[in-house]
C-alpha positions as a LaTeX table, in Angstrom:
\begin{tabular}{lrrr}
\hline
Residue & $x$ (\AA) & $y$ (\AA) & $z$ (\AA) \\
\hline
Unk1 & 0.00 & 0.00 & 0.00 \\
Unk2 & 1.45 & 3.57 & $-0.48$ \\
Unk3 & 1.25 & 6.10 & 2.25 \\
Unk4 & $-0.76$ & 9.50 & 1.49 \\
Unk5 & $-2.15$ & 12.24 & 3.33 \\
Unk6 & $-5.68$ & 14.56 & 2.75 \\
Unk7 & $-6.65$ & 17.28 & 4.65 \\
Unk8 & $-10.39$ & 17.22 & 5.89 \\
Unk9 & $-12.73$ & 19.28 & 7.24 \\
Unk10 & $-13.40$ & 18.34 & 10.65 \\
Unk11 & $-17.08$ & 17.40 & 10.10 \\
Unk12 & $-15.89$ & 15.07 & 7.54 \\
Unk13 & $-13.14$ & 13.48 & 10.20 \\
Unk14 & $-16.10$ & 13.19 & 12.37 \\
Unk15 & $-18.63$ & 11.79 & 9.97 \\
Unk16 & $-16.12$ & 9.09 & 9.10 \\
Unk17 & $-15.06$ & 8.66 & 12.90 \\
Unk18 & $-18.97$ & 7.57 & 13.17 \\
Unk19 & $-19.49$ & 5.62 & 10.29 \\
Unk20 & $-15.92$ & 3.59 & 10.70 \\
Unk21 & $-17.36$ & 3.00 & 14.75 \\
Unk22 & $-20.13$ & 1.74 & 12.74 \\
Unk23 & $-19.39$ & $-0.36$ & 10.75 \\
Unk24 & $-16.10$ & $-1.47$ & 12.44 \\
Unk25 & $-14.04$ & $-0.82$ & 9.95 \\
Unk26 & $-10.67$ & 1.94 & 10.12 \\
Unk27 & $-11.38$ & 5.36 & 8.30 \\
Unk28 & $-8.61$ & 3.86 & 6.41 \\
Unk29 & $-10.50$ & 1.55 & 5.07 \\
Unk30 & $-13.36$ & 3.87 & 4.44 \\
Unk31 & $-11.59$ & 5.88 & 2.34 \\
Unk32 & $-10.26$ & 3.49 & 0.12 \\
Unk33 & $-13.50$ & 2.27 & $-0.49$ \\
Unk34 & $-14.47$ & 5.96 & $-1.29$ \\
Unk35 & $-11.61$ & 6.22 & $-3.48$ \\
Unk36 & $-13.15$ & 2.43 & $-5.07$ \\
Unk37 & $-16.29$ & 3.23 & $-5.47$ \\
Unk38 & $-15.14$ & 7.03 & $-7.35$ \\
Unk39 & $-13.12$ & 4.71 & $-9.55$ \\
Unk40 & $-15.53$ & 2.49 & $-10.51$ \\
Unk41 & $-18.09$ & 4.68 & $-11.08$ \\
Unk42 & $-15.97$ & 6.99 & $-13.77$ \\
Unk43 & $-17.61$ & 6.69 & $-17.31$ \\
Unk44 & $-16.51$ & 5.49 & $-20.03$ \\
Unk45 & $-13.20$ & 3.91 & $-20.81$ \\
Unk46 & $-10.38$ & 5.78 & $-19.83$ \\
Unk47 & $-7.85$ & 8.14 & $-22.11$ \\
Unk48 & $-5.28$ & 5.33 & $-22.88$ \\
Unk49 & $-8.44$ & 3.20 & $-23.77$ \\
Unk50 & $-9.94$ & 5.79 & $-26.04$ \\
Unk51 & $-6.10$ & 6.29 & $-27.81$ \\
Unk52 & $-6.38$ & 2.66 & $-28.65$ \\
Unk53 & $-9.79$ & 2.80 & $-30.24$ \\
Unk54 & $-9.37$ & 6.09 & $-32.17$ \\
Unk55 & $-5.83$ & 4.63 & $-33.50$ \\
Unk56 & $-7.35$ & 1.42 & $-34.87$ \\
Unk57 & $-10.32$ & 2.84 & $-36.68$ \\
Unk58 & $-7.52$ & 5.33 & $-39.05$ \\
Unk59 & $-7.51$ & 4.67 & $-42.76$ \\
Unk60 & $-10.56$ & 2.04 & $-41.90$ \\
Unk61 & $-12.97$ & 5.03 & $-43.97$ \\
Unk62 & $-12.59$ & 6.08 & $-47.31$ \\
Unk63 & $-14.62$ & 8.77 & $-49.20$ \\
Unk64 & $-14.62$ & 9.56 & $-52.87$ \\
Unk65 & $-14.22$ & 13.25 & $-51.75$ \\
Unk66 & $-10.89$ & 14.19 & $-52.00$ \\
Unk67 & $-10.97$ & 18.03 & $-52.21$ \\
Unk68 & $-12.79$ & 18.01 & $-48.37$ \\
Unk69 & $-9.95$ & 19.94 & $-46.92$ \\
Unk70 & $-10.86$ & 22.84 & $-49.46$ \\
Unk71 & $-14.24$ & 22.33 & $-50.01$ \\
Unk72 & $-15.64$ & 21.78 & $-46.79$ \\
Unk73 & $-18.36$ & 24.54 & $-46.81$ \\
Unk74 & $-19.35$ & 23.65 & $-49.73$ \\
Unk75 & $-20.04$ & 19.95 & $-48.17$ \\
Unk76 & $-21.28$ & 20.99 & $-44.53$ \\
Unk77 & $-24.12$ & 23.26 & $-46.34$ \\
Unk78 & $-25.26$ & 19.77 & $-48.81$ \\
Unk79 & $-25.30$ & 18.32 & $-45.60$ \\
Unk80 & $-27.43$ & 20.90 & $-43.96$ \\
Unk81 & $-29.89$ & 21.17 & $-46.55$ \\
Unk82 & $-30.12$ & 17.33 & $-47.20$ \\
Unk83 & $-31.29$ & 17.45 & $-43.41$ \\
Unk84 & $-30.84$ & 14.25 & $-41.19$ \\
Unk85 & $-30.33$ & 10.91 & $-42.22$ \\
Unk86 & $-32.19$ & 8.23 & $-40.53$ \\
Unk87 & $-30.75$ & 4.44 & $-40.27$ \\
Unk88 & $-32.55$ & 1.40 & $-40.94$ \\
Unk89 & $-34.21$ & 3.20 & $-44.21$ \\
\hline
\end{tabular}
């Protein structure tokens, strides 16, 4: 285990004081299960997960297109008027 230190407000010292008496636990041991539960319940993968995904779907699109880089008003108002597609049609 590594060592760290928090400051805390002294109702929060006492609130855990009370809840560790409780449950007869250490406010040690609280707080790494606060510091579990925060880390399980973070959305979504995480950044190095994300890298991964975004990496493998490169050069897995192509588009007929190839003047998008200069003509991307042009494109972005076809797609405007043309409106929203729907799936499944």
């Amino acid at each position: 285990m590594i060592r760290t230190q928090a400051q805390l407000t002294e109702e929060q010292m006492a609130a855990l004081k009370e809840i560790a008496a409780e449950r007869r636990v250490s406010v040690a041991e609280l707080i790494r299960r606060g510091v579990d539960a925060v880390i399980a319940s973070r959305e979504g993968p995480g950044l190095g997960e994300r890298r991964r995904r975004a990496l493998a779907v490169v050069g897995a699109f192509s588009d007929p297109a190839t003047d998008v880089a200069r003509e991307h008003d042009h494109y972005f108002a076809e797609a405007i008027d043309r409106g929203p597609r729907t799936s499944g049609a």
